[in-house]
KOLTI-326646 format. One line per 4 residues: number of its first residue (from 0); for each residue x, y, z of C-alpha. Coordinates in steps of 0.1 Angstrom, whole numbers. Example, Ala and Ser with C-alpha at 12.3 -4.5 7.8 and 13.67 -1.06 7.14 Angstrom:
0 = 123 -45 78  137 -11 71
This chain:
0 = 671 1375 1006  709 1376 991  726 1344 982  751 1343 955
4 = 769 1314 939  795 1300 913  783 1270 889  807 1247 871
8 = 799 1220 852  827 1193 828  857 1201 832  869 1166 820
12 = 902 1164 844  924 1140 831  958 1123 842  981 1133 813
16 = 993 1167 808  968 1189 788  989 1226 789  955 1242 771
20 = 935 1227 794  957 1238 823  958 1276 813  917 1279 808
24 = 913 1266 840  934 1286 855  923 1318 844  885 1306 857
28 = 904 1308 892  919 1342 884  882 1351 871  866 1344 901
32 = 891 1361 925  885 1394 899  847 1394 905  848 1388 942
36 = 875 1417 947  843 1436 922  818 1430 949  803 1401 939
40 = 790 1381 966  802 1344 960  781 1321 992  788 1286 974
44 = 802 1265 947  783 1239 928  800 1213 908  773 1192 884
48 = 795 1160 872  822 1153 848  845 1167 874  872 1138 856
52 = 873 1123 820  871 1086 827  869 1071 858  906 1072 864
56 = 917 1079 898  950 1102 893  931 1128 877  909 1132 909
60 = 943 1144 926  941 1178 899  908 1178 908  916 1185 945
64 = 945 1213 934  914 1228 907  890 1227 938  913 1236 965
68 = 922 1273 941  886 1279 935  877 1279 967  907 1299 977
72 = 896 1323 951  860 1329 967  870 1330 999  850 1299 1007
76 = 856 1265 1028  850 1228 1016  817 1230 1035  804 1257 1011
80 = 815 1233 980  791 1208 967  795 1184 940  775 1154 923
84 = 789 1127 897  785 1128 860  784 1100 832  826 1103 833
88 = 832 1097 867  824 1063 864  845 1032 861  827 1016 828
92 = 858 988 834  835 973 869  802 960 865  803 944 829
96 = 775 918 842  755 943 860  719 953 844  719 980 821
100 = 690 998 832  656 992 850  624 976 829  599 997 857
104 = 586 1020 883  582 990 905  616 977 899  630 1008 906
108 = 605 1006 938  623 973 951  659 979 940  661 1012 962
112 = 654 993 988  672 999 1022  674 963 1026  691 956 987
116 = 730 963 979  734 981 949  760 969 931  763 1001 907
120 = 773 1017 929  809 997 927  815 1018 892  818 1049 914
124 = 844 1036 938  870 1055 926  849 1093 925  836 1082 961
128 = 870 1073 974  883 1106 963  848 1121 977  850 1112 1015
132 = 886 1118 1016  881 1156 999  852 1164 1024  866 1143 1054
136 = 847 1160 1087  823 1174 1062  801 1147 1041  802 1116 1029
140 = 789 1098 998  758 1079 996  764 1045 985  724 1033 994
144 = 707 1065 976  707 1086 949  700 1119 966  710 1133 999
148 = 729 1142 1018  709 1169 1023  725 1203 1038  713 1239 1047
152 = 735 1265 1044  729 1298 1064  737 1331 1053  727 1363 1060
156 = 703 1353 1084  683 1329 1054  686 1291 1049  698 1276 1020
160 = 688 1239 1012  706 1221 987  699 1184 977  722 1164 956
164 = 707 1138 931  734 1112 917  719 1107 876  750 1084 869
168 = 741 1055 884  735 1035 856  754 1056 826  766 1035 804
172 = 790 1034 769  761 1037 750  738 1062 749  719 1069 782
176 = 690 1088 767  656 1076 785  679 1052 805  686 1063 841
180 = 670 1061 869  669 1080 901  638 1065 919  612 1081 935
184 = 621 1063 970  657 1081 972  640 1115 963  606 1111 984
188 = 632 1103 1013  652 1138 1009  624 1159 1001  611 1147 1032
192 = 642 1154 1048  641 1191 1031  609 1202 1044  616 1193 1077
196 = 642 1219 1079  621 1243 1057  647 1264 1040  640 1298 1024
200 = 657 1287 989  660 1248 979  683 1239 952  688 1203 938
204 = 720 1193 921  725 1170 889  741 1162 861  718 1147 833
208 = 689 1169 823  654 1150 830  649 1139 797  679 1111 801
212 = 655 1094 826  635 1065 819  600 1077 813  586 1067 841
216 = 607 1077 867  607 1110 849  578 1116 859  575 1110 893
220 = 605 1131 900  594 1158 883  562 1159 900  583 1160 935
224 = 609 1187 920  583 1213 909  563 1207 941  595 1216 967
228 = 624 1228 946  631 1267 933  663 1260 911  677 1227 896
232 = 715 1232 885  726 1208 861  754 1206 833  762 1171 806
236 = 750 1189 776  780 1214 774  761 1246 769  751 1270 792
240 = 707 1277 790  685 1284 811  643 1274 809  613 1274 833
244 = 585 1251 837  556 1266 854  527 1248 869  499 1242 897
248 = 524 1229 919  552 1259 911  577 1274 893  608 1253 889
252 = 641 1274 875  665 1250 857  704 1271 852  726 1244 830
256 = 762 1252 826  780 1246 797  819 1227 802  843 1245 819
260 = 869 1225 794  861 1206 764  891 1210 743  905 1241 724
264 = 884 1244 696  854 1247 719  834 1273 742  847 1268 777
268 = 817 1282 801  807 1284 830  777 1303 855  782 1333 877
272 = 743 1330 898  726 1351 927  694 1350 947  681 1390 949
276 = 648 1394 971  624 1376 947  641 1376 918  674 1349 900
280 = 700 1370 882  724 1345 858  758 1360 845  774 1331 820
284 = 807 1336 815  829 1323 790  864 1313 778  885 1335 757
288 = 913 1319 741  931 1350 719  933 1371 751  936 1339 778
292 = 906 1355 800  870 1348 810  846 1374 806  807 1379 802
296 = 791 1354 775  764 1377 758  751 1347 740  730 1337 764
300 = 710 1370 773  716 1392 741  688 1422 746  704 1424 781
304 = 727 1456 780  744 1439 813  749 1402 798  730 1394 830
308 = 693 1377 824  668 1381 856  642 1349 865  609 1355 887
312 = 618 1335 913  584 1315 929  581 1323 968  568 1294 990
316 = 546 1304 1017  552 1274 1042  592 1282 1040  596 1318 1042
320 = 570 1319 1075  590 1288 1086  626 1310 1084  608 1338 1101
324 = 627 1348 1141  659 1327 1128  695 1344 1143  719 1346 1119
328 = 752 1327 1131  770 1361 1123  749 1382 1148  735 1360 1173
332 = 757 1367 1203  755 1408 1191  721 1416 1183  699 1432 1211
336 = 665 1424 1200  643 1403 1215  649 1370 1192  687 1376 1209
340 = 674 1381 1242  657 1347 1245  687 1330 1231  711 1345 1255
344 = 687 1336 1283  672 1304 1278  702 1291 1252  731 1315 1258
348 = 765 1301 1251  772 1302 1292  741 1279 1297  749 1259 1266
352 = 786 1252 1276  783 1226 1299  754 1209 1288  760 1174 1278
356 = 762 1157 1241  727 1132 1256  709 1161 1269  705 1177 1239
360 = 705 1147 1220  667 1146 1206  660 1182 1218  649 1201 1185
364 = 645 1236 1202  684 1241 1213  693 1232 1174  687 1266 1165
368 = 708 1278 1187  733 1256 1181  737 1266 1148  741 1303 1155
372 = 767 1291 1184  792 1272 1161  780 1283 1129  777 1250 1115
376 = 748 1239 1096  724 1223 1114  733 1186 1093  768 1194 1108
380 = 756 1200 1147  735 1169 1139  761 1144 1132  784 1165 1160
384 = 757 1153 1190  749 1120 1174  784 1108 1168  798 1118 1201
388 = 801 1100 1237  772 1111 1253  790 1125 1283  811 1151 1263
392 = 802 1185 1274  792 1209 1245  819 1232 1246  847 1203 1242
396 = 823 1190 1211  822 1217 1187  857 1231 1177  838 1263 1169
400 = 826 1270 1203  834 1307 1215  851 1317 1242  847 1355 1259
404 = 856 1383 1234  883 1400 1240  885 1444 1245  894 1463 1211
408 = 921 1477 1235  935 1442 1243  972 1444 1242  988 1414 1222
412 = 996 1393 1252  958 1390 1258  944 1385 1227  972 1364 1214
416 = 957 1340 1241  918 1340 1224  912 1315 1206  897 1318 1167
420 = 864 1309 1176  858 1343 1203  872 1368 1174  859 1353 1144
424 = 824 1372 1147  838 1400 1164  843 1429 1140  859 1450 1167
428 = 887 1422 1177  891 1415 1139  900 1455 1139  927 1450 1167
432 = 940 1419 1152  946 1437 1120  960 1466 1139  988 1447 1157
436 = 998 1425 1130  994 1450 1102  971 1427 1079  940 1442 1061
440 = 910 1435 1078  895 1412 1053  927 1390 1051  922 1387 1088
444 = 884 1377 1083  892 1350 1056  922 1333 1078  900 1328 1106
448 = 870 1317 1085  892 1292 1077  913 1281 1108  899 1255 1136
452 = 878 1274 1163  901 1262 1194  933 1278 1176  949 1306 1199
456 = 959 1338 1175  992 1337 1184  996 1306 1163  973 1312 1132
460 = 993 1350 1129  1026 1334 1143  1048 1349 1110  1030 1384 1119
464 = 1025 1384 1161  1049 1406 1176  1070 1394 1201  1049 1398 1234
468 = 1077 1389 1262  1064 1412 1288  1083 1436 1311  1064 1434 1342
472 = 1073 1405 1361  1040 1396 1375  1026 1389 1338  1058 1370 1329
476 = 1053 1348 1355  1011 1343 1350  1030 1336 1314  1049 1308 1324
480 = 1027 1294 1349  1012 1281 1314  1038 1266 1297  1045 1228 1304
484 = 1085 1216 1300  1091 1187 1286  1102 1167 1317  1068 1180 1328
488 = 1047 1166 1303  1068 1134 1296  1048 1116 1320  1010 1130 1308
492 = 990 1102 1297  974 1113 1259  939 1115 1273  946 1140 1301
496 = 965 1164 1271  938 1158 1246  914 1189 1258  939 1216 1281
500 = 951 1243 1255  983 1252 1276  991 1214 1270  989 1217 1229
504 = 1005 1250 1234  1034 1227 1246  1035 1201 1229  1045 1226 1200
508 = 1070 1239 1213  1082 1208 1225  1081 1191 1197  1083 1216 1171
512 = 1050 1202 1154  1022 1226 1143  991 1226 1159  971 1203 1140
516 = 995 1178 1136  1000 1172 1176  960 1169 1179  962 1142 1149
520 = 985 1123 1171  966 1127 1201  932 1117 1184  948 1088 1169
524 = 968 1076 1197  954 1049 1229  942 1080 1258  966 1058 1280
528 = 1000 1063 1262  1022 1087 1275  1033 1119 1255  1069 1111 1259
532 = 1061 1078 1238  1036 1093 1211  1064 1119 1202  1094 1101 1210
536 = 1107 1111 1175  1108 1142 1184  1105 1147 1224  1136 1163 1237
540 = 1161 1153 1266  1181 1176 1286  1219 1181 1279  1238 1176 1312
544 = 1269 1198 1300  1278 1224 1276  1283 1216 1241  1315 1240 1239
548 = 1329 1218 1265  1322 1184 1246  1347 1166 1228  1342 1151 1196
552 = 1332 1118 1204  1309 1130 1230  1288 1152 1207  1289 1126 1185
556 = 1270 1107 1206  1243 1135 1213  1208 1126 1197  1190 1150 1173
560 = 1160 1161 1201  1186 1166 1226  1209 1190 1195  1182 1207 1173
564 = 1168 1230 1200  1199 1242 1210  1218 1271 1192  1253 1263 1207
568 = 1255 1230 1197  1240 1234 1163  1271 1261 1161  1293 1233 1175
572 = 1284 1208 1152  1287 1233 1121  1318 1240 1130  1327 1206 1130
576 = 1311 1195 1096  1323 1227 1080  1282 1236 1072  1265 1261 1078
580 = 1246 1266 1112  1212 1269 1090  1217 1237 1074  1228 1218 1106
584 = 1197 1231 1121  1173 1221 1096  1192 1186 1091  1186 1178 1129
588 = 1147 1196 1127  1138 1169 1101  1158 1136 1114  1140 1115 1137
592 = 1154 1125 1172  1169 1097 1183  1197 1096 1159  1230 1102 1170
596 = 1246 1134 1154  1277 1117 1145  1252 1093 1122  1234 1122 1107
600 = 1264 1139 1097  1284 1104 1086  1295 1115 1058  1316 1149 1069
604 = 1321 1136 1108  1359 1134 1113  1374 1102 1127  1380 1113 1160
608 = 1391 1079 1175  1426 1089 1183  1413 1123 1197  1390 1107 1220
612 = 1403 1116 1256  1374 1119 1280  1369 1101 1312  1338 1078 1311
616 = 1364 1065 1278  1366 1025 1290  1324 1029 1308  1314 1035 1263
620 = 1332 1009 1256  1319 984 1278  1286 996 1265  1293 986 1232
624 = 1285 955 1223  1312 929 1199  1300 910 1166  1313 877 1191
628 = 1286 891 1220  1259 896 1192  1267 867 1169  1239 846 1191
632 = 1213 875 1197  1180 870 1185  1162 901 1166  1135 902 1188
636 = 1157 910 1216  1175 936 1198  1149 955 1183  1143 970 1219
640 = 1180 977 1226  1197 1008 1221  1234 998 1226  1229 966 1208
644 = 1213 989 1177  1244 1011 1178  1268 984 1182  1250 968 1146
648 = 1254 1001 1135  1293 998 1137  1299 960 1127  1276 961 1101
652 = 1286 996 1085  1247 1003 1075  1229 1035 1092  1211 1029 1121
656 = 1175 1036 1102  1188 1009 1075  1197 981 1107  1162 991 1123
660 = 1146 981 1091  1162 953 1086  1153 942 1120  1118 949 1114
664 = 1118 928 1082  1132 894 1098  1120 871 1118  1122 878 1155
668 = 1138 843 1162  1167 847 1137  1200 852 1146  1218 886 1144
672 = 1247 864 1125  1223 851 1098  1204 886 1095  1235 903 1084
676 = 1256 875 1073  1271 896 1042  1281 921 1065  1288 902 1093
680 = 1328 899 1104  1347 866 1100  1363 851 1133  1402 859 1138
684 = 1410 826 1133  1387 821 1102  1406 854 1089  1442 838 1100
688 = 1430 801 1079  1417 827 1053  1447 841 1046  1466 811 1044
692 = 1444 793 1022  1440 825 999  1449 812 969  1425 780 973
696 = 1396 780 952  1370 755 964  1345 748 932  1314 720 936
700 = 1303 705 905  1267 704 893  1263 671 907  1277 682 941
704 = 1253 705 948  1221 693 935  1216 676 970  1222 708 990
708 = 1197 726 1009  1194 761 1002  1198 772 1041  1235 757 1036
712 = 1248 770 1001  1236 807 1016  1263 809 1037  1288 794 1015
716 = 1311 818 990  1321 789 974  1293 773 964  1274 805 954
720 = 1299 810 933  1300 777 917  1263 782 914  1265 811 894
724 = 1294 793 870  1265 762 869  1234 785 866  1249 812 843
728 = 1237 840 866  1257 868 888  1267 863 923  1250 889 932
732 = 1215 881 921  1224 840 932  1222 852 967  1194 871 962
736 = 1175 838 953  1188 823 977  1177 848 1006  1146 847 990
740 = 1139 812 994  1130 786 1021  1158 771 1032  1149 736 1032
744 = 1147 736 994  1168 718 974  1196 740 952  1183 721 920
748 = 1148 726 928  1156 765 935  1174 766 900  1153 737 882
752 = 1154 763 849  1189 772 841  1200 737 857  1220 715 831
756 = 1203 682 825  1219 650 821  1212 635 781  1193 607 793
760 = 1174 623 819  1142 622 804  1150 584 794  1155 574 833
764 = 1123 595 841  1104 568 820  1120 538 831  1132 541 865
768 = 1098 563 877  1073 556 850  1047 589 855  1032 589 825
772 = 999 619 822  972 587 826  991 579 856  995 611 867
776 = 960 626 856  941 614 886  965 620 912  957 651 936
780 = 978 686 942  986 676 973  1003 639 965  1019 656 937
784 = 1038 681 961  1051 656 983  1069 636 951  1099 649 939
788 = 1092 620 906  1062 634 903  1069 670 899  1100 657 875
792 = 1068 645 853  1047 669 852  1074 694 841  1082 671 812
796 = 1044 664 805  1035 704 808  1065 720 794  1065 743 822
800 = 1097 744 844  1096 724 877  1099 756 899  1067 766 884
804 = 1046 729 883  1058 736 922  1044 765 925  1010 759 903
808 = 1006 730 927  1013 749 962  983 773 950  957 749 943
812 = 938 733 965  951 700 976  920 677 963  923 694 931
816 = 935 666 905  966 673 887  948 670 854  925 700 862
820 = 957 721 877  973 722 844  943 713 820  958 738 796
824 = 984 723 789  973 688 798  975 664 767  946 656 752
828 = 944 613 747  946 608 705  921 580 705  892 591 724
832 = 873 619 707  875 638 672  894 665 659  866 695 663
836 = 862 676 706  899 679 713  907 709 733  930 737 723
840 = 960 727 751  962 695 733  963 711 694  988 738 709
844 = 1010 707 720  1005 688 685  1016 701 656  998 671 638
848 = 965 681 649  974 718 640  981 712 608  948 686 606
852 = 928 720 616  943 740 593  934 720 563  895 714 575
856 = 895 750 584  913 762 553  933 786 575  969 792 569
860 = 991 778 600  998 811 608  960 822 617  958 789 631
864 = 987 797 655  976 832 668  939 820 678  951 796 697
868 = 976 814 717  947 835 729  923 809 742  913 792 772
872 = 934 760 768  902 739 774  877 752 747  869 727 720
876 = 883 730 689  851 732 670  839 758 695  869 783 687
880 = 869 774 649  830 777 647  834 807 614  850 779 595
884 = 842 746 608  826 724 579  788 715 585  791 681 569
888 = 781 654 598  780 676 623  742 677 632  745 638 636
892 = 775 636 659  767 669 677  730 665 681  727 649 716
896 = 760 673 723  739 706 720  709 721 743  685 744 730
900 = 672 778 746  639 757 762  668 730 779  688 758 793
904 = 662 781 808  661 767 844  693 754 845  716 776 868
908 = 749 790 867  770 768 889  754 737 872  764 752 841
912 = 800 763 847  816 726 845  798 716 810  813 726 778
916 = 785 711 759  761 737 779  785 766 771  791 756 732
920 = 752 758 734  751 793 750  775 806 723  749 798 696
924 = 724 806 716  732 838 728  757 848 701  783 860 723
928 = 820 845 723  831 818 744  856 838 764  824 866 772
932 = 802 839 781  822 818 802  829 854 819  790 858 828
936 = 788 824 839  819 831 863  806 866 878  775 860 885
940 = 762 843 914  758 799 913  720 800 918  712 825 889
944 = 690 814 860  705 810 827  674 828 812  679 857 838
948 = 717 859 836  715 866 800  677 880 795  689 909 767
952 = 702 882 744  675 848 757  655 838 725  618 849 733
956 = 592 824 738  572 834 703
């Protein structure tokens, strides 16, 4: 057998710009494309971890661009690219309370459970997210095992098994040596899996060499790897080597690759490896800096005169007679002997066609031929059958299905009508492809390798396909019989369109959408919508009359769709806007089509008002709606309205795409008047009092205005700008507060931080409303809100600005006492507990008691200050000051205040969350800080055991 592949390993992506970095890599694509164009057969790409430096999800999008080239390079798809995490692709920000690593086997054992959610697998989030949207339609990560999925790859009539093994689970900062797991029920579960399709090669994927697992996992999976896998790939240790271990149960082949990037002042490397009869043949390559190339590493194999070394490979009975009478996808519906012959008779693609997604549901014998059919591997026909409606016929499933081969001596009409899938086997079609459109026949190989199966030629070689209108009129009209108009599909429900090619065909034309796109909008669209409605941004209507004969306020009126396919009027209108036709065109190609042109082109349209002389003249302007007709309209019923859209257009002097969004913003119930009241025109009358009372300046005092409700001072020019002489702030951004809030708030309440205070204002607060903290500590959130006193109170009590006491108290819950909303900053009582039991909020708030810690402490007040500032307001004094607290009579007063380890064992989280005498005890206890522990205490779950939550740090029992 012949299988040849390409093994990367670390290249440490990262977000910021790296130029170095950018230029190595590079050349590794340039590299690659050199030794394919040398002959070097390249069937796959392996990727062993690291592919990112960090956990941080920008640089996956240079890992898709890095990927993307690579593959382009070999000539591959993404379903011939496999890739496994490394120890930087995870987030080491998530999980800070998760367990480090495993204490056994039978741990391991029960946390692999199906039934268990593992929560470490949250630190991958961001490589997974980036993962199953890169091989969308292809694979998808496991987030319930370590290994899988498992795929086969087939080429050149052999079967290539490759199993993926995720060692980053449990990485860590620190070292990960002897500290991983990957459990023997994830991998017992895909060898199974493996040897159930018996491939001819089997190849696991990882990124940590066995020695970073824990012992004993260690070795059960290498007891399972040496008794079903030929070659383990793997990278981590930035080198490239190579070693075999040999024993009764095999020969195992381990091929590590050293980082394709690990900054400039070290080897860049990377694998070049190949599969030949019995025997693995490794190239390493390396990184060249001085001459910017990659070339041979001899390092690695230095008595090799070719830099290449050669392994014995070890042959497996049970899978090489289990491959034996397999059809190669590439000659399956060509080859004449009698392996062909029983395909074509009992599963032919004819007899296959119209089977049924259920029928063939849980029949193993048509898999085989399934997979020469379509050429997918036989994971991918798999999850075809068993995610599709059982009723869908097997040709309509499989995008890859052929359809008959065309004659070498096809003219382009005919073959420009065959779809990818017929030619892409087809040597003798790829030859007359090549042939008409003068492409080499390779390039024409690789571009339908790569297309979708149900494309028709014409489309994938549109930029090359020669123009194919035919001269006899009995083809021209078999030609057009084919092609739908758009008044014929307008009415086409999206189901009926989904699966006729003539329809897609269409549909781009139409719409001027490629190929893909229209199916995405099909797929995604309800099958009872009609195609007029999906693409109404785009779907064309006819033009009744000439565009030379149109005046300028009638073409103005044209939309986009109905302008953009139509070389006259694109000449028309260029000749109008003094641009150039190509301009016009591709300004109307990318507008949604039902703008007007006169909108599109605002900004170089003439004013052709006085011009205007056409006969339907007084019919527009009864169309058009006045700001005194709209003034009572309610958004929801102009949303749906043309005429009224365009007549907002006008009045308000915003585009029509800005009034659509600001329709879509407000509330359906508003009026059109209060939407765009500062754009909205004043009354004739108001204009006439306007002018007369132009010089009058109406100005409201601070106490005129502290009454008003927001709703009113909006609409008011006066008072905002009286409000912006009172508050100190621009008109411009007054209104904007003023829009922003609900209109039944106060103006004082809205501006309760720049608004002046009368000098005995706190005095009257006393007096006349007397809300003192004591009386205020036991009220609830929800009496608070309702109390204008109240929230006067707490604003002087908190030092925190009434808009925000409002807004601390609208986000708590409503049984929540006001003490507990804003306990850091509640003030502590002087007479009820001791310096070191007062809580930080009430030292920040007392510059007495700061200055009484600072002379226990024997801290200066500026040390003092700053740890403070960074504390949880309700930590005790002696807790935070713990490094300098004197000793002297604290073991008397403290003693019933403390628990010890033996207390706290059973105790569970939740109980333990609301006592700061139990967290003052965990701090000694488990030597952490205050702020870490009351972090454990808050992420882990209520019914947890103290003893468990923190078992690394829990005092043993001797």
């Amino acid at each position: 057998m012949k299988f040849g592949w390409l093994h990367i390993s670390d290249p440490h992506l990262e977000p910021h710009d790296d130029y170095g970095r950018d230029v190595a890599l590079r050349h590794l694509v340039h590299a690659v494309r050199r030794e394919r164009e040398r002959g070097r057969e390249i069937d796959a790409i392996f990727i062993t971890g690291d592919i990112i430096s960090g956990g941080r999800f920008k640089a996956y999008e240079q890992a898709t661009r890095l990927l993307d080239d690579l593959l382009d390079a070999a000539g591959l798809s993404r379903d011939r690219l496999f890739v496994v995490p490394g120890n930087h692709d995870v987030d080491r920000q998530q999980g800070i309370f998760l367990a480090r690593t495993l204490s056994s086997i039978e741990e391991c054992d029960r946390y692999f459970d199906h039934e268990q959610r593992k929560y470490h697998f949250d630190r991958l989030s961001r490589y997974s997210e980036w993962y199953d949207e890169y091989f969308e339609g292809i694979r998808s990560f496991s987030r319930d095992t370590t290994c899988g999925p498992v795929e086969t790859l087939s080429v050149r009539g052999r079967s290539i098994g490759v199993i993926p093994i995720n060692t980053a689970l449990f990485c860590w900062k620190d070292p990960d040596h002897e500290k991983l797991w990957i459990g023997r029920r994830c991998i017992d579960r895909a060898i199974d899996a493996l040897q159930g399709i018996a491939p001819d090669l089997a190849i696991a994927l990882m990124h940590h060499p066995l020695e970073f697992l824990h012992t004993e996992d260690r070795v059960a999976i290498t007891r399972r790897l040496e008794g079903a896998i030929d070659i383990v790939l793997r990278g981590h240790l930035h080198d490239n080597g190579t070693h075999e271990v040999t024993s009764a149960r095999g020969r195992l082949i381990h091929l590590a690759a050293g980082a394709a990037y690990q900054g400039a002042r070290r080897r860049q490397l990377a694998l070049f490896g190949r599969v030949d009869r019995q025997d693995v043949y490794v190239l390493p390559f390396q990184y060249y800096a001085h001459t910017e190339a990659w070339h041979e590493d001899p390092s690695l194999f230095p008595e090799s005169a070719s830099k290449e070394g050669r392994l014995p490979l070890s042959r497996r009975g049970a899978r090489v007679s289990a491959s034996v009478g397999r059809v190669a996808p590439s000659t399956a519906t060509k080859a004449s002997g009698g392996s062909s012959v029983a395909l074509e008779r009992e599963h032919s693609v004819d007899t296959l066609a119209d089977r049924t997604a259920a029928s063939v549901r849980h029949d193993k014998s048509i898999l085989g031929a399934l997979v020469a059919i379509t050429g997918l591997p036989p994971v991918g026909v798999k999850r075809h059958i068993a995610r599709a409606d059982g009723r869908v016929r097997l040709r309509n499933l499989f995008a890859h299905w052929p359809q008959s081969s065309p004659s070498p001596e096809a003219d382009p009409v005919a073959l420009g009508k065959c779809t990818v899938a017929s030619v892409r086997h087809d040597k003798s079609s790829i030859a007359a492809i090549a042939s008409i459109t003068g492409l080499g026949e390779s390039t024409v190989a690789d571009q339908l390798a790569q297309q979708d199966g149900r494309y028709r030629l014409r489309t994938v070689f549109s930029d090359q396909w020669p123009d194919t209108q035919a001269d006899d009129e009995d083809e021209e009209e078999q030609e057009e019989s084919n092609v739908y108009s758009a008044e014929e599909l307008a009415s086409r429900t999206v189901a009926s369109a989904r699966d006729e090619d003539d329809v897609l065909d269409s549909l781009v034309s139409i719409t001027g959408r490629s190929l893909r796109r229209v199916r995405e909008e099909l797929m995604v669209s309800d099958g009872r919508s009609r195609l007029r409605t999906v693409f109404s941004r785009w779907w064309p209507e006819p033009i009744q009359t000439d565009a030379t004969e149109l005046d300028l306020e009638a073409l103005g009126s044209l939309r986009a769709s109905w302008a953009r396919d139509d070389d006259a009027t694109i000449a028309v209108i260029a000749g109008v806007t003094g641009l150039a036709e190509r301009t016009v065109s591709s300004k109307l190609s990318r507008a949604d089509g039902r703008y007007r042109v006169r909108t599109l082109f605002s900004h170089r349209w003439p004013d052709g008002a006085a011009e205007a002389s056409y006969d339907d003249e007084e019919e527009d302007d009864n169309e058009r709606l006045g700001a005194e007709e709209l003034a009572e309209w309610t958004v929801a019923a102009a949303r749906e309205n043309d005429d009224a859209l365009e007549s907002l257009e006008v009045i308000t002097g915003l585009s029509l795409r800005s009034v659509k969004r600001w329709l879509g913003e407000a509330n359906g119930r508003s009026l059109l008047r209060n939407v765009f009241a500062d754009r909205w025109p004043e009354d004739e009358e108001d204009e006439e009092d306007e002018e007369d009372e132009e010089d009058e300046e109406i100005s409201y005092s601070a106490e005129d205005l502290e009454n008003w409700r927001v709703a009113s001072a909006r609409n008011d020019d006066d008072a905002v700008r009286s409000l912006a002489t009172i508050t100190g702030i621009a008109p411009r951004w007054v209104r904007r507060h003023l829009n922003a809030a609900d209109g039944r708030v106060h103006v004082r309440s809205l501006f309760s931080d720049r608004w002046p205070r009368k000098a005995d204002e706190h005095d009257q607060l006393e007096e006349d409303d007397g809300y003192s903290a004591e009386d205020l500590a036991e009220w609830t959130a929800a009496a608070a809100r309702a109390d204008e006193d109240a929230l006067d109170a707490l604003s002087v009590i908190t030092g925190i600005s009434r808009r925000w006491v409002k807004r601390l108290l609208n986000a708590a819950d409503g049984r929540t006492h006001v003490q507990n909303v804003f306990a850091t900053r509640w003030p502590q009582a002087e007479d009820t507990q001791d310096l070191g039991s007062c809580t930080i909020a009430s030292v920040r708030r007392d510059p007495t008691l700061s200055a009484a810690v600072a002379t226990l402490t024997g801290l200066s007040p500026r040390a003092i200050s700053r740890r403070i500032e960074t504390i949880d307001g309700r930590f005790r004094v002696r807790t935070v000051f713990r490094d300098a607290w004197p000793d002297e009579g604290s073991e008397d007063d403290d003693e019933d205040s403390y628990y010890s380890a033996d207390d706290l064992a059973e105790w569970t989280v939740a109980a333990a969350r609301s006592d700061d005498d139990v967290v003052d005890s965990l701090v000694t206890i488990t030597g952490l800080h205050p702020r870490w522990v009351r972090r454990y205490l808050n992420g882990a779950g209520g019914r947890t055991l103290l003893r468990n939550l923190f078992a690394d740090r829990w005092p043993s029992d001797d």
